[in-house]
C-alpha positions, 0 to 999 in steps of 0.5 A: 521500513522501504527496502526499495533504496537498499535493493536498487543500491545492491544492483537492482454479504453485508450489502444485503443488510437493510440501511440501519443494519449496516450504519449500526455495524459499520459504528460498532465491528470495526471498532471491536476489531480495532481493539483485538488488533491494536495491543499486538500491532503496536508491540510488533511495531515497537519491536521493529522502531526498537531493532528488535526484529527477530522477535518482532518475527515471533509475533508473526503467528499472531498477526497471520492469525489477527490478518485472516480475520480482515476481510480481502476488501476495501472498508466502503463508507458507513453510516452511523447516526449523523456522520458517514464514516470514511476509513480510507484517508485518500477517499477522505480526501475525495470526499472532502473536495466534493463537499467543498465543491457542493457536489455529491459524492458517491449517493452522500450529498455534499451535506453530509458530514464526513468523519475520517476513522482510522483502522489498522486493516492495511498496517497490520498488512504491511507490518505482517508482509514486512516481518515476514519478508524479513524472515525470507519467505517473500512469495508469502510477504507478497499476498500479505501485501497485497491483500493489503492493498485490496484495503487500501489501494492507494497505500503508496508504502504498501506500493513500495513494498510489493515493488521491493519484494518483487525486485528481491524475486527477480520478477521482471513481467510482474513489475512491469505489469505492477508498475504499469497498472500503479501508473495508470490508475493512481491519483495522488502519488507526488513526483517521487513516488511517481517516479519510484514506480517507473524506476521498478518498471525499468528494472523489471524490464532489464530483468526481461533483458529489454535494456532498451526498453529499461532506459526509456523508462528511466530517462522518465524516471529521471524527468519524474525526479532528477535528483534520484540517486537510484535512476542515475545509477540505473541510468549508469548502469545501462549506458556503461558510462 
């Protein structure tokens, strides 16, 4: 589904909830939504695996419909009963190194028992921004987006999707402002990705006429990852050769 490859190749007021309130919600709401969500997430998705993709973009009025439902912010973690659940797989993993470690994390103490719980908040994001950049409408595929990176802010296929939506766009200042802010602020993204992201920055600096500027940050997108066909290119592109 990451367009990013194709494009370069083209040329470039719970918390005023007593304690047991929000335990004995956080084990039952997000479940409940799950379920609404699920049956349709998982027929677009199968649409899409299958090829099917103008009638995955029939569904689009019912996903739209299912994401305004999803609250704009990230699923803090919650109590219920023994566990705290954590519906972010890279808090998750923050949360397991602190107990390793025996440190508390965010008020839990390295005791608790952390357990991980899937909910298809960001998917439904991403499967609704990608139909609908499928359908053309790109301004709107970019708040669904990025509303799904308000849930998942370390969603590295959510990432890659603003960035080729905003390639599509022409969007010089917004990728390298995106690119910069991604850069700065991620904890986890491995070389490739890393680099992925420079890479946009480039060309949202080329798209600014700074070539300059541009081959700088793909000579670092290319020490990120050599082996990137799309930084070559790009390098290419800018140096004539």
């Amino acid at each position: 589904m990451n367009k990013l490859a194709a494009i370069w190749a083209l040329g470039l007021a719970a918390m005023m909830l007593p304690a047991a309130a929000q335990a004995q919600s956080g084990c039952t709401a997000y479940d409940a939504q799950a379920k609404t969500i699920n049956p349709t997430l998982d027929n677009a998705v199968d649409l899409i695996s299958d090829q099917k993709v103008q009638e995955g973009i029939a569904l689009l009025p019912d996903l739209e419909a299912l994401l305004a439902t999803v609250p704009a912010k990230f699923p803090a973690p919650q109590r219920c009963g023994p566990d705290v659940l954590v519906f972010d797989d890279h808090q998750f993993a923050e949360f397991q190194d602190a107990k390793q470690a025996g440190k508390a994390v965010q008020g839990y103490p390295a005791t608790s028992n952390f357990v991980f719980r899937d909910i298809p908040f960001a998917d439904l994001a991403y499967i609704t921004g990608w139909l609908t950049y499928e359908k053309g409408d790109f301004d709107k595929a970019l708040t669904f987006y990025q509303k799904g990176l308000v849930i998942a802010p370390n969603d590295h296929n959510l990432v890659n999707e603003v960035l080729a939506t905003m390639i599509q766009q022409s969007d010089g200042p917004g990728l390298v402002a995106f690119s910069d802010k991604f850069l700065q602020t991620d904890k986890d993204a491995d070389a490739k990705v890393r680099s992925n992201v420079m890479l946009s920055k480039a060309i949202g600096q080329a798209f600014q006429g700074d070539s300059d500027a541009a081959l700088i940050s793909t000579d670092l997108a290319l020490e990120l990852w050599p082996e990137s066909e799309n930084a070559q290119d790009m390098k290419a592109q800018l140096t004539g050769s």
